[in-house]
TORROMI-646718 format. One record per residue (C-alpha): x negated, y negated, z negated; residue in three letters; residue number from 0. Coordinates in Angstrom, 1 decimal. Each point is the difference from the previous one (the first is absolute). Example, Ala and Ser with C-alpha at 12.3 -4.5 7.8 and 13.67 -1.06 7.14 Angstrom:
TORROMI-646718
+--------+--------+--------+--------+-----+
|   east |  north |     up | residu | num |
+--------+--------+--------+--------+-----+
|  -12.3 |    4.5 |   -7.8 |    ALA |   0 |
|   -1.4 |   -3.4 |    0.7 |    SER |   1 |
+--------+--------+--------+--------+-----+
end
This chain:
TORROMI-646718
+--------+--------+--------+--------+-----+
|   east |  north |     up | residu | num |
+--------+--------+--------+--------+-----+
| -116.6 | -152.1 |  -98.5 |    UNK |   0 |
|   -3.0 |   -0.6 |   -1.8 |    UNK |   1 |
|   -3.4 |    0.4 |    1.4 |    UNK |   2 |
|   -2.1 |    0.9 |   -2.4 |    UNK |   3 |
|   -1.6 |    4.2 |    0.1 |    UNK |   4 |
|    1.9 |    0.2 |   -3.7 |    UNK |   5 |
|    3.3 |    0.0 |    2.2 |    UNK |   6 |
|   -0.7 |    2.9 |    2.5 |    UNK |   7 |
|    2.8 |    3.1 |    0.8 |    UNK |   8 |
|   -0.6 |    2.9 |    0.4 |    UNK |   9 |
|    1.8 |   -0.6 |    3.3 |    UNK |  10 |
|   -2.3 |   -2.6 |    1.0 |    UNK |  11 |
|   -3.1 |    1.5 |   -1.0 |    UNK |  12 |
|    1.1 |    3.3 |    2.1 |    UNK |  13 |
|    0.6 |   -2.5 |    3.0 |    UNK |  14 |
|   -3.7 |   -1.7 |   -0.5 |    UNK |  15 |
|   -1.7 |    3.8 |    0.0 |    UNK |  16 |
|    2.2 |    0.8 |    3.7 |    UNK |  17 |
|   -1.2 |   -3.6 |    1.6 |    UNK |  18 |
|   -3.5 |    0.5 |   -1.4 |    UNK |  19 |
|   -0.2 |    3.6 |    1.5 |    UNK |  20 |
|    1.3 |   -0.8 |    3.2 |    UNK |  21 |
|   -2.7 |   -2.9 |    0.2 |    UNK |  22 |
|    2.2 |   -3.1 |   -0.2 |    UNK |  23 |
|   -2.1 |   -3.2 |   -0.8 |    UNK |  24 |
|    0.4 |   -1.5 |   -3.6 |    UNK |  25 |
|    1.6 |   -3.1 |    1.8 |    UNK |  26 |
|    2.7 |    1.9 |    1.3 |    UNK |  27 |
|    0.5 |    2.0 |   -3.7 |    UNK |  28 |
|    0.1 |   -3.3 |   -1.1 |    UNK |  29 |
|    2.9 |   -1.3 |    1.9 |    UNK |  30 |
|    2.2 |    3.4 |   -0.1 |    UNK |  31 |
|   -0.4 |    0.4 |   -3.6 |    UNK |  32 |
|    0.7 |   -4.0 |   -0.8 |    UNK |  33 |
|   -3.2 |   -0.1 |   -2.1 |    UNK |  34 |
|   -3.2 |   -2.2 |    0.3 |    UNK |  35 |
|   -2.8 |    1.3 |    2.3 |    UNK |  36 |
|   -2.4 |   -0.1 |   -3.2 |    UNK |  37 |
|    2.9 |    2.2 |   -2.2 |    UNK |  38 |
|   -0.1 |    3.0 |    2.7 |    UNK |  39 |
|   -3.3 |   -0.4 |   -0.2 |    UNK |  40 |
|   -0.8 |    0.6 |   -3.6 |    UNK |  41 |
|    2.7 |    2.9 |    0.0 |    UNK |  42 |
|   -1.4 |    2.0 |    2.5 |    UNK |  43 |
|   -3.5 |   -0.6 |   -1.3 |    UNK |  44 |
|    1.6 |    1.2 |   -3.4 |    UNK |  45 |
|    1.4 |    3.3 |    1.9 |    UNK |  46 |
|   -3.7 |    0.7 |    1.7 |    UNK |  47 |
|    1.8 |   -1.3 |    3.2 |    UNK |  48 |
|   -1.9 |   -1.0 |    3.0 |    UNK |  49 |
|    1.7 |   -2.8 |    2.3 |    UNK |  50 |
|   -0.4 |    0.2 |    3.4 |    UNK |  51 |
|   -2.1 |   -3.2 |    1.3 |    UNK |  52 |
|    1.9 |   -3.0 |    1.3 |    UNK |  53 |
|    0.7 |    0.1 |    4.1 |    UNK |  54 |
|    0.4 |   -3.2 |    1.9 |    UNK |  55 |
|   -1.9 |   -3.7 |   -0.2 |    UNK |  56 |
+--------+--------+--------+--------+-----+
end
């Protein structure tokens, strides 16, 4: 799969908008989605997305 935001489904994309509504981290998008922290990132800055913060140390 390639990670760069050129490569994103309509799938995928509709699966970023559910985590980021239901307040999952960016980490965890990360890791769900098989992407780099920095590419969920960038696309959900790029859909006016706002991540939830970051829980833990």
């Amino acid at each position: 799969m390639a990670t760069n935001d050129t490569a994103w489904t309509l799938e995928s994309v509709q699966q970023l908008t559910a985590m980021a509504r239901e307040g999952i981290p960016v980490s965890v998008m990360s890791l769900k989605l098989r992407r780099p922290i920095e590419i969920v990132a960038a696309k959900l800055t790029q859909l006016g997305l706002t991540p939830a913060p970051e829980t833990g140390a």
